[in-house]
KOLBAFI-175770 format. One line per field, with one value per residue: residue number from 1; x, y, z of N, C-alpha, C in turn. Coordinates in nm, 2 decimals. Last residue first. Example, Ala and Ser with C-alpha at 12.3 -4.5 7.8 and 13.67 -1.06 7.14 Angstrom:
<nodes>
paba	2; 1
nxx	1.28; 1.32
nyy	-0.22; -0.57
nzz	0.71; 0.78
caxx	1.37; 1.23
cayy	-0.11; -0.45
cazz	0.71; 0.78
cxx	1.29; 1.32
cyy	0.00; -0.33
czz	0.79; 0.78
</nodes>
This chain:
<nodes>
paba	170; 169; 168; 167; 166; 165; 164; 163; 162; 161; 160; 159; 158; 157; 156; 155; 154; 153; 152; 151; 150; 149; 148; 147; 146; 145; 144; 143; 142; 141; 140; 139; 138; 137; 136; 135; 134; 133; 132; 131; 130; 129; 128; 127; 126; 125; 124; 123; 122; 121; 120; 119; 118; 117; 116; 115; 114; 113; 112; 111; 110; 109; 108; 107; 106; 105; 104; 103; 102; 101; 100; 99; 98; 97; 96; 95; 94; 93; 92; 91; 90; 89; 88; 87; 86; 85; 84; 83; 82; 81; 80; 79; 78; 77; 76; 75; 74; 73; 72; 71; 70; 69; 68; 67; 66; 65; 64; 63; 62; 61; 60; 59; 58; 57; 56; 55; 54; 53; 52; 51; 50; 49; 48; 47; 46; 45; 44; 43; 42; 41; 40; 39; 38; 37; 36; 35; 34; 33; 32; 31; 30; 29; 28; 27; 26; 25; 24; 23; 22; 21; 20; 19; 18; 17; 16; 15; 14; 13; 12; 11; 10; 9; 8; 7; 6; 5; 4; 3; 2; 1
nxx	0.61; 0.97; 1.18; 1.57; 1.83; 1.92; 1.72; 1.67; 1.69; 1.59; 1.56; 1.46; 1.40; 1.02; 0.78; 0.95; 1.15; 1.22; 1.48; 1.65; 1.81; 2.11; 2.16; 2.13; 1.91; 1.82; 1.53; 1.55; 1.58; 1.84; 1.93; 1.88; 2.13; 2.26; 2.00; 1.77; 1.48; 1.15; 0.90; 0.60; 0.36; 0.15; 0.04; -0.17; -0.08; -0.31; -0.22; -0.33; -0.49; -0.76; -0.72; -0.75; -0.60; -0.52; -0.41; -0.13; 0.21; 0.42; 0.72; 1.00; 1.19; 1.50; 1.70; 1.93; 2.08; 2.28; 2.10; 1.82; 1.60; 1.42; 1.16; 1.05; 1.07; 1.20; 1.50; 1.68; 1.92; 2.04; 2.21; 2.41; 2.39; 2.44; 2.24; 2.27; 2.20; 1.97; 1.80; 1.81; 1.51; 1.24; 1.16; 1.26; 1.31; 1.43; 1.37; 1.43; 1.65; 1.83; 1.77; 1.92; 2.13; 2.21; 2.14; 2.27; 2.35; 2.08; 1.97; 1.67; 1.47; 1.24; 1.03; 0.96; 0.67; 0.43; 0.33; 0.41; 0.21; 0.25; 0.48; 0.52; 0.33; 0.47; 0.72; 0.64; 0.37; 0.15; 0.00; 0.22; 0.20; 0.16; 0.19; 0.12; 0.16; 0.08; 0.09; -0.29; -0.13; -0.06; -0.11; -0.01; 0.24; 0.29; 0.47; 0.50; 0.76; 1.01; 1.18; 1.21; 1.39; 1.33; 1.53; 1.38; 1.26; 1.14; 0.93; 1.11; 1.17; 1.19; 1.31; 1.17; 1.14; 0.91; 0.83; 0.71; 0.43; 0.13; 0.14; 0.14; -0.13; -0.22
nyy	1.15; 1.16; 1.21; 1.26; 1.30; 1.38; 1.28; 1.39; 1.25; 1.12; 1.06; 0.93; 0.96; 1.04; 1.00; 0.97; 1.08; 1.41; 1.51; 1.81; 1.83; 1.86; 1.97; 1.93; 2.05; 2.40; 2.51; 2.81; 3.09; 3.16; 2.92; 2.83; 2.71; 3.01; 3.08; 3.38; 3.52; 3.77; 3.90; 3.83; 3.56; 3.55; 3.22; 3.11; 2.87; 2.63; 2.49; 2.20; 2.00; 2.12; 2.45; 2.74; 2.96; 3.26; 3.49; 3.66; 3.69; 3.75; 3.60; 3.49; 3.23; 3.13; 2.92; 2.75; 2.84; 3.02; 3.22; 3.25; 3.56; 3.70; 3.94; 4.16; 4.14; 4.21; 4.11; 3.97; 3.96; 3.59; 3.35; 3.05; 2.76; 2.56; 2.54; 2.62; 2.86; 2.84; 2.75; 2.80; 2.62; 2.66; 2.69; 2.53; 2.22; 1.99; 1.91; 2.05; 2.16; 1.94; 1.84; 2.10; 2.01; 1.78; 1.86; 2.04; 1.87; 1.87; 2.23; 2.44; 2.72; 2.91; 3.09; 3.31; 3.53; 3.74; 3.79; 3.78; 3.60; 3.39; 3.31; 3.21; 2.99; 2.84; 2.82; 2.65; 2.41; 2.33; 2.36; 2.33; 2.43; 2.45; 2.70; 2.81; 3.08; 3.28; 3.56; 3.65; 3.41; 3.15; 2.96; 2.81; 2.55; 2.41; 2.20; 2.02; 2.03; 2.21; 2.28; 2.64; 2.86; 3.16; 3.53; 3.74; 3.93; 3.81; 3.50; 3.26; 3.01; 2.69; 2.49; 2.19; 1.88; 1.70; 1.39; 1.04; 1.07; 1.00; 0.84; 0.93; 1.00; 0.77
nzz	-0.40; -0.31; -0.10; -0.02; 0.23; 0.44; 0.72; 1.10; 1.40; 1.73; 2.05; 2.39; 2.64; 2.67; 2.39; 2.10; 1.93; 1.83; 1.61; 1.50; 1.21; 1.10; 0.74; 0.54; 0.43; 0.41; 0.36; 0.16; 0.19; 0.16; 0.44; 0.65; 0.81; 0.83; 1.04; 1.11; 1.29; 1.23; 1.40; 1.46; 1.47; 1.69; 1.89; 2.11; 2.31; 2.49; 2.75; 2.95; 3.04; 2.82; 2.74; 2.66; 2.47; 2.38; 2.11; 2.07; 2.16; 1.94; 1.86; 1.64; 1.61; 1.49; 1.36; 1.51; 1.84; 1.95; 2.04; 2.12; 2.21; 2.49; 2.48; 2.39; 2.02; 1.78; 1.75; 2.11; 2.23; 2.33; 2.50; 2.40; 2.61; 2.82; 3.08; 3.37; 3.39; 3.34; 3.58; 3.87; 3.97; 4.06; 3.74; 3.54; 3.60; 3.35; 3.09; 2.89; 2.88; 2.85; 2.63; 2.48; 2.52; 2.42; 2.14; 1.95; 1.71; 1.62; 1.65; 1.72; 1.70; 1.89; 1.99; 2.25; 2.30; 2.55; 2.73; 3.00; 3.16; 2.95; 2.98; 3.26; 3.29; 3.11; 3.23; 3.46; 3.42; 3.45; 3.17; 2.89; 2.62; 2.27; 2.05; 1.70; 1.44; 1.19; 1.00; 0.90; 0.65; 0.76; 1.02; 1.18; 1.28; 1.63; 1.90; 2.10; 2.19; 2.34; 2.62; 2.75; 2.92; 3.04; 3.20; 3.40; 3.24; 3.07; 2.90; 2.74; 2.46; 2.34; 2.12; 1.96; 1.74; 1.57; 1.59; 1.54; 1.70; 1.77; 1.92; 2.14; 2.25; 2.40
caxx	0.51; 0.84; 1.12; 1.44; 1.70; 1.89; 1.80; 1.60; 1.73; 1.66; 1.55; 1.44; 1.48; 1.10; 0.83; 0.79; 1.07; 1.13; 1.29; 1.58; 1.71; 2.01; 2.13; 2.23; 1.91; 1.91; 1.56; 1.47; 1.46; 1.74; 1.97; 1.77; 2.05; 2.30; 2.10; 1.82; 1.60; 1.27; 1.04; 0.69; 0.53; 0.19; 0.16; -0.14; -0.07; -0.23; -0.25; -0.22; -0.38; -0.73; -0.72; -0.75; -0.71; -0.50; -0.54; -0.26; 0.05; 0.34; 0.62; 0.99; 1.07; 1.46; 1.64; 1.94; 1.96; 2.33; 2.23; 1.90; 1.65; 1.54; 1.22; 1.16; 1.01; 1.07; 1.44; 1.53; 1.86; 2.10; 2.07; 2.34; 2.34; 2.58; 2.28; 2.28; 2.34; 2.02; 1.85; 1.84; 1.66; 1.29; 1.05; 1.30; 1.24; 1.43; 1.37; 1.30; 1.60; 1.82; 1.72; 1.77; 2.07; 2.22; 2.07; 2.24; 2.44; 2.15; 1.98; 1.80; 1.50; 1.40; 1.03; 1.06; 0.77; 0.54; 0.21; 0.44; 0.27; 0.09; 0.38; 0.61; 0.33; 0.32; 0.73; 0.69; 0.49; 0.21; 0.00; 0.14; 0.25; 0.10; 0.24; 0.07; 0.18; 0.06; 0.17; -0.13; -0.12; 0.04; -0.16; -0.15; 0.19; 0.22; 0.48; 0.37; 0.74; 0.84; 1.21; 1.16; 1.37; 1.34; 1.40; 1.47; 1.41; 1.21; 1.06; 0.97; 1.19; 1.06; 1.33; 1.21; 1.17; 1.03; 0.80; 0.81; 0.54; 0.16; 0.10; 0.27; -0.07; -0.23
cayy	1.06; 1.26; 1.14; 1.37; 1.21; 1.48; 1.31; 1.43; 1.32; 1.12; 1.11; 0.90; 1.03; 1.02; 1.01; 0.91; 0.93; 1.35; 1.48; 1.72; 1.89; 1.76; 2.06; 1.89; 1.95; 2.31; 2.40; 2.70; 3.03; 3.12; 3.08; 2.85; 2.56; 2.89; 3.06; 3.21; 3.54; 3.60; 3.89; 3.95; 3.59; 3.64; 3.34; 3.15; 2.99; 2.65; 2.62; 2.26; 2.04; 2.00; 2.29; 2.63; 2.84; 3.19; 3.47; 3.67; 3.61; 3.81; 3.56; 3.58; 3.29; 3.24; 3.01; 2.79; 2.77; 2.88; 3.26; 3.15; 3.45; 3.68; 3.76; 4.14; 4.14; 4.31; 4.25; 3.95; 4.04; 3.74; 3.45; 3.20; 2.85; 2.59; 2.60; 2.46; 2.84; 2.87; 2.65; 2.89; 2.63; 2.64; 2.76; 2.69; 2.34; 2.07; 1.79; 1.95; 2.22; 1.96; 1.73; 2.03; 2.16; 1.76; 1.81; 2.09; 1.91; 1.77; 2.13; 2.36; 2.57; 2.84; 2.93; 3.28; 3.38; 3.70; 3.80; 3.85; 3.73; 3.43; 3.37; 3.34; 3.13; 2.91; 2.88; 2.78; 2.48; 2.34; 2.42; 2.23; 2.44; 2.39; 2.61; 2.78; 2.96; 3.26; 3.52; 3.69; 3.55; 3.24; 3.06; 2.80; 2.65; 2.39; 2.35; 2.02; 1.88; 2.17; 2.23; 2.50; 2.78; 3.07; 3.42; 3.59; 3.98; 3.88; 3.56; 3.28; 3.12; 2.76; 2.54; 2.33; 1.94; 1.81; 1.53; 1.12; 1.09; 1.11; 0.78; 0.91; 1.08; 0.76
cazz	-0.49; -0.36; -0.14; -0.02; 0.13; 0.37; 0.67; 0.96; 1.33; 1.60; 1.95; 2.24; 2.60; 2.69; 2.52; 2.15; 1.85; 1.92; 1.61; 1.60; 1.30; 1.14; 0.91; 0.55; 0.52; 0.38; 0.45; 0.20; 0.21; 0.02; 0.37; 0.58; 0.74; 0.73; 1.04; 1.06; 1.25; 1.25; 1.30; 1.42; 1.45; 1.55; 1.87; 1.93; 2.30; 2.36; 2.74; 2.87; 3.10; 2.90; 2.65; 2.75; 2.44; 2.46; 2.20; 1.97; 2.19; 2.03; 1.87; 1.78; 1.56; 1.63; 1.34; 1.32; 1.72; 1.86; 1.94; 2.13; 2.14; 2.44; 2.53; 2.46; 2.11; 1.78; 1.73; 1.99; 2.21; 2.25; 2.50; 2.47; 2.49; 2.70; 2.96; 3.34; 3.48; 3.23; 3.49; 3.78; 4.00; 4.17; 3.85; 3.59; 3.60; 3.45; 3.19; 2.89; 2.92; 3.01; 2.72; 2.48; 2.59; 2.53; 2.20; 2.07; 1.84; 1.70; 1.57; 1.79; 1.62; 1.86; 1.92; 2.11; 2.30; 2.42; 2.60; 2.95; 3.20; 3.02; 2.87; 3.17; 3.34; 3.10; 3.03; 3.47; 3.34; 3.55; 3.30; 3.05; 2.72; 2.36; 2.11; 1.80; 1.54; 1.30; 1.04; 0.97; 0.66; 0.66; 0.93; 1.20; 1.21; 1.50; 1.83; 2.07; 2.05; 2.38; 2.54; 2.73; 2.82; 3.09; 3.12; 3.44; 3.34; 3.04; 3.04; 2.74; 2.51; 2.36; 2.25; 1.98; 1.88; 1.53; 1.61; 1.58; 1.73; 1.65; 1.80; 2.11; 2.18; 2.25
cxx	0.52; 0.74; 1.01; 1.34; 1.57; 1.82; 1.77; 1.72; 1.69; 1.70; 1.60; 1.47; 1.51; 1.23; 0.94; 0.84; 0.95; 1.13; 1.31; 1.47; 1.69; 1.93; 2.07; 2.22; 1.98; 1.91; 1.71; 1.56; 1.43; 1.65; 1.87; 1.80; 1.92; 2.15; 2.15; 1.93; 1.64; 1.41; 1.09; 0.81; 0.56; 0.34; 0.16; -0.09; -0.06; -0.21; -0.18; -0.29; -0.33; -0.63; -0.67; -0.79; -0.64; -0.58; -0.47; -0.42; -0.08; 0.22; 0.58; 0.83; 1.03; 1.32; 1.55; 1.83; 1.99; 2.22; 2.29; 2.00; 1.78; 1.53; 1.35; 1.19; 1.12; 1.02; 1.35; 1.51; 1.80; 1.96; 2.07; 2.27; 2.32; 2.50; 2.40; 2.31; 2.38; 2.19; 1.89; 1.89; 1.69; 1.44; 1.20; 1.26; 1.24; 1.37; 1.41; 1.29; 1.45; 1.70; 1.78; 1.72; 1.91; 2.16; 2.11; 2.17; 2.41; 2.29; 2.08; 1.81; 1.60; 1.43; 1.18; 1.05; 0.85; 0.61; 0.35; 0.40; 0.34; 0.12; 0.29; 0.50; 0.41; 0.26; 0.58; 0.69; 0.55; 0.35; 0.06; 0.13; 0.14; 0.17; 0.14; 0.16; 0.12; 0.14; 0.15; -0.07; -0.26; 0.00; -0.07; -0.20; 0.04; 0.23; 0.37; 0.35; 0.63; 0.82; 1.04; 1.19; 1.37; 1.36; 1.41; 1.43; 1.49; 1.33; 1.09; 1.06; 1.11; 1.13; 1.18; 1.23; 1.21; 1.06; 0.91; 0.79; 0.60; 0.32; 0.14; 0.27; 0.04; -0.16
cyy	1.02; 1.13; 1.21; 1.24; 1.27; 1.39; 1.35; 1.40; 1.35; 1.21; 1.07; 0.98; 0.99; 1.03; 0.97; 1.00; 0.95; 1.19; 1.38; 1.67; 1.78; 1.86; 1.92; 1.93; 1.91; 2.14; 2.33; 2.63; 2.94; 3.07; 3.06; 2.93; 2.66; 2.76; 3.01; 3.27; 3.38; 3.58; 3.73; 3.94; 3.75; 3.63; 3.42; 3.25; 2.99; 2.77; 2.60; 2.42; 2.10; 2.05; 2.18; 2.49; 2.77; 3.08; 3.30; 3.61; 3.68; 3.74; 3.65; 3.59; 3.37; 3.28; 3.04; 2.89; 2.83; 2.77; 3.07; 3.20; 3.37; 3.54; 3.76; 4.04; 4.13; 4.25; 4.34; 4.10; 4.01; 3.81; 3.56; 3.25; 3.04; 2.66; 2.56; 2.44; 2.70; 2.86; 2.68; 2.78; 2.76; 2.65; 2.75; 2.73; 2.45; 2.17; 1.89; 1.89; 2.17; 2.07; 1.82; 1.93; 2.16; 1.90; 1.76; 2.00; 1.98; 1.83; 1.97; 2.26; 2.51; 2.69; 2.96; 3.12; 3.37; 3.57; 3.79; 3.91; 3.83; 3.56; 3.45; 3.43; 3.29; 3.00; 2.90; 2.90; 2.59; 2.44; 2.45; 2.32; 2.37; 2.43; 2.57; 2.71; 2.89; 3.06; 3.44; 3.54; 3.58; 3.39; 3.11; 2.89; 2.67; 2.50; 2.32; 2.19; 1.92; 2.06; 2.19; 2.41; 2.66; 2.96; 3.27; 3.53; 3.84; 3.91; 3.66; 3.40; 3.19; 2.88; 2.65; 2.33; 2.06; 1.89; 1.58; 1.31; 1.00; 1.13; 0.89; 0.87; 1.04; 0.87
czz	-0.59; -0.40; -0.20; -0.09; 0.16; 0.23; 0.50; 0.87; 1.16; 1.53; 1.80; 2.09; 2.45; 2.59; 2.59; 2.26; 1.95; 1.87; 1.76; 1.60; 1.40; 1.22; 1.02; 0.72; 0.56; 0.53; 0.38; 0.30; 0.20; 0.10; 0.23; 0.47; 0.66; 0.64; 0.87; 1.00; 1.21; 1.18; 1.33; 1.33; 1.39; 1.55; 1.76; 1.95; 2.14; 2.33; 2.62; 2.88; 3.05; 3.00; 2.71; 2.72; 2.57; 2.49; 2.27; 2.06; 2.15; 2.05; 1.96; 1.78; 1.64; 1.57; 1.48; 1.29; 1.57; 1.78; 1.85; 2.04; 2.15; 2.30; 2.43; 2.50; 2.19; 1.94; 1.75; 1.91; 2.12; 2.24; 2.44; 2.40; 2.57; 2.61; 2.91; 3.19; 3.39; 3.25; 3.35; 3.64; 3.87; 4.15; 4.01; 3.68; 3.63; 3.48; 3.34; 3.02; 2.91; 3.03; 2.86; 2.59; 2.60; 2.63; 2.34; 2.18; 1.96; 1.80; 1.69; 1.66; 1.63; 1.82; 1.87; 2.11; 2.21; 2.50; 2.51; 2.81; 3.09; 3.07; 2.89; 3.06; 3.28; 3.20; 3.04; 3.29; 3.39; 3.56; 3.39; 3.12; 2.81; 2.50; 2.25; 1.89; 1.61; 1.34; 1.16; 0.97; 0.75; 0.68; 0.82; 1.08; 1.17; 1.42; 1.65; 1.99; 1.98; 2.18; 2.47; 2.65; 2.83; 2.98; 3.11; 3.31; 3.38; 3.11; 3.01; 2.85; 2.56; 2.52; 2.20; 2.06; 1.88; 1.71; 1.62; 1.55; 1.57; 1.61; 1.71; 1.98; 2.09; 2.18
</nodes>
């Protein structure tokens, strides 16, 4: 029944220090303004929820369409057994406030210190404090230039789309 909630905004999800690793995850929420808070879901099984869990940090990274072939490898393979940054076209640049690395070709980098940890069915919802954040072009002036396709999720599996820049109001 989940899928009901779909279509959904797709991230990468940075985790890791010395090996780091990236997820691709749909289940990302905003939780607060002030502090500064997040949330992301991760599966247990997950190699990105052990990283966390070890290291008490995460980078949320905002991929746009042209990345989506980086996206579907890094959703669909597991860091745990291959080196799957080898499999990458993204590189990993130096985060300001935390040590997990950020994505150089996402539009924006939310750098994240884990705040408290909720067990929740198969998953683990990590609440992250965002520290700093870095963006690209699609946020200059703080807002959402749309001309940017973002990625959306349609359901499970390899399904996506894209946000366009038609705006609709009540």
């Amino acid at each position: 029944m989940l899928e009901l909630l779909y279509p959904l905004r797709t991230y990468l999800i940075v985790s890791g220090v010395e090996k780091p690793n990236v997820m691709t995850a749909d289940w990302v929420v905003p939780l607060s303004f002030e502090p500064k808070l997040l949330g992301v879901s991760v599966g247990h099984k997950r190699y990105t929820n052990k990283l966390i869990k070890e290291f008490k940090e995460f980078v949320v990274a905002v991929p746009t369409i042209e990345l989506l072939k980086d996206v579907w490898i890094a959703g669909t393979i597991s860091g745990t057994n291959e080196e799957k940054l080898s499999k990458l076209k993204l590189t990993l640049i130096k985060s300001r406030k935390v040590k997990v690395p950020s994505i150089k070709e996402c539009q924006a980098n939310l750098e994240c210190k884990v705040v408290k940890e909720v067990e929740v069915g198969d998953h683990t919802f990590f609440v992250g404090e965002i520290v700093d954040a870095s963006y690209g072009d699609a946020f200059k002036g703080g807002k959402t230039d749309l001309s940017y396709r973002f990625i959306l999720h349609t359901s499970f599996g390899k399904n996506f789309t894209t946000n366009s820049d038609e705006i609709f109001s009540p």
